[in-house]
C-alpha positions in Angstrom: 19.2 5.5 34.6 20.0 1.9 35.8 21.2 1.3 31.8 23.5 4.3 32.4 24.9 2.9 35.7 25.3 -0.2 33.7 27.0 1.4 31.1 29.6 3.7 33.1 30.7 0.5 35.1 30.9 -2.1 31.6 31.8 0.0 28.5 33.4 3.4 30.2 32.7 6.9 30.2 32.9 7.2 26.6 29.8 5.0 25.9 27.6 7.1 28.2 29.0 10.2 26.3 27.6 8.9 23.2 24.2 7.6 24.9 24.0 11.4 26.0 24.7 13.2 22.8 21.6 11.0 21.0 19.5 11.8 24.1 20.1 15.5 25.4 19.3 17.2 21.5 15.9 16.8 20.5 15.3 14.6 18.0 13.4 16.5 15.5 16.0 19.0 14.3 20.0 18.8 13.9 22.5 19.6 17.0 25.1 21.7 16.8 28.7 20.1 15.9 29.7 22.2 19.5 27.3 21.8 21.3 27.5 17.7 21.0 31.7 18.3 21.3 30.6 19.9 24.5 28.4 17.3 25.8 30.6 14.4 24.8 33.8 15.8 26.5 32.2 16.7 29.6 30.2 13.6 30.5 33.9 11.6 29.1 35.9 13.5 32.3 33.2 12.1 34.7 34.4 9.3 37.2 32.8 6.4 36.2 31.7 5.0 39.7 30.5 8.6 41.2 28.1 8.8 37.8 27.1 5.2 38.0 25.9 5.7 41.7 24.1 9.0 40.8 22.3 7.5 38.2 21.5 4.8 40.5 20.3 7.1 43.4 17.9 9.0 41.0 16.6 5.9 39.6 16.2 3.9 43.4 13.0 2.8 44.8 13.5 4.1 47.9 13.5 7.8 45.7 10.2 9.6 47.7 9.9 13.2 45.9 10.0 16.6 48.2 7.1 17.5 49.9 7.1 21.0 47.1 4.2 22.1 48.7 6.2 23.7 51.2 8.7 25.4 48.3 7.4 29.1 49.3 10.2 31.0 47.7 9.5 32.1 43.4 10.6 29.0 41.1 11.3 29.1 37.6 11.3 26.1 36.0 13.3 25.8 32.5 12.1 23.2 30.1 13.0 22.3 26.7 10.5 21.9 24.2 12.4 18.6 22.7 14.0 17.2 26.0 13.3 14.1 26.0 14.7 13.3 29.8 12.4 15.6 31.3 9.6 16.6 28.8 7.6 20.0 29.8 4.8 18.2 31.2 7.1 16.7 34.3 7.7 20.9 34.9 4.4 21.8 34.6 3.3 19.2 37.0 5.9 19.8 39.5 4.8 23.6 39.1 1.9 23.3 40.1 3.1 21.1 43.2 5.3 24.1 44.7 3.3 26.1 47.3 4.3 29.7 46.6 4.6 31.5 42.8 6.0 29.5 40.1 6.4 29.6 36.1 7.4 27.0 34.1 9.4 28.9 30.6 9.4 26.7 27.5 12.6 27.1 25.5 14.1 25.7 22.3 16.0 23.0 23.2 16.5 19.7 24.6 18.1 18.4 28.0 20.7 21.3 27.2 19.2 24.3 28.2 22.1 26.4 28.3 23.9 25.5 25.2 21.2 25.7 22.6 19.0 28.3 23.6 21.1 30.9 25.7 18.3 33.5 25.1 15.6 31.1 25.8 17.5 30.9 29.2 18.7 34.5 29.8 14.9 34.9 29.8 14.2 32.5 32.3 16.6 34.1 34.5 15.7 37.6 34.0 11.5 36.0 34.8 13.0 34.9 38.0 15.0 38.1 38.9 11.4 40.1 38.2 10.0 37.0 40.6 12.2 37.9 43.2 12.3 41.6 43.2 
């Protein structure tokens, strides 16, 4: 993240576009020609400085993690079998951290959720409606 904050502030918003279409697709199978148009335009319109001190915020030392235990609410957590930002593991782990019923949903698709497997999330949703019903 500290790269990216490099990045925004030297090269510009259009370099960390192109860092995020190689990372947010999973590497093992090809990305959609819209859903990387997507990707790249939207991370392009960010402000430089406001991203560069996000990605510097999630990435500080001083970062100290929830106390999830005391999440009592239903959580659904949606990971993508390729992401490579937050892998599946980092869900299930923080699952099993959150103190009331949780469920970690596996769909196909990187760090973009949303674009590349709308069903995959629908579901996820629809898991979390019958969680909180």
């Amino acid at each position: 993240m500290r790269e990216l904050a490099a990045a925004a502030r030297e090269k510009g918003m259009e370099a960390v576009a192109e860092i995020a279409v190689k990372t947010n697709f999973p590497l093992d199978r090809p990305s959609g020609e819209e859903e990387t148009a997507e990707v790249r335009k939207v991370v392009s319109r960010c402000d430089a400085e406001a991203y560069a001190r996000t990605a510097e915020v999630i990435a500080s030392d001083d970062h100290i993690d929830p106390e999830y235990s005391k999440i009592k609410s239903p959580v659904v957590f949606v990971a993508g079998d390729g992401d490579i930002i937050s892998p599946v593991q980092r869900s299930l782990d923080i699952s099993e951290l959150v103190g009331g019923p949780s469920r970690v949903i596996v769909v196909k698709s990187g760090h973009q959720m949303i674009l590349q497997d709308l069903e995959g999330v629908q579901g996820a949703v629809d898991a979390f409606l019958k969680m909180t019903s």
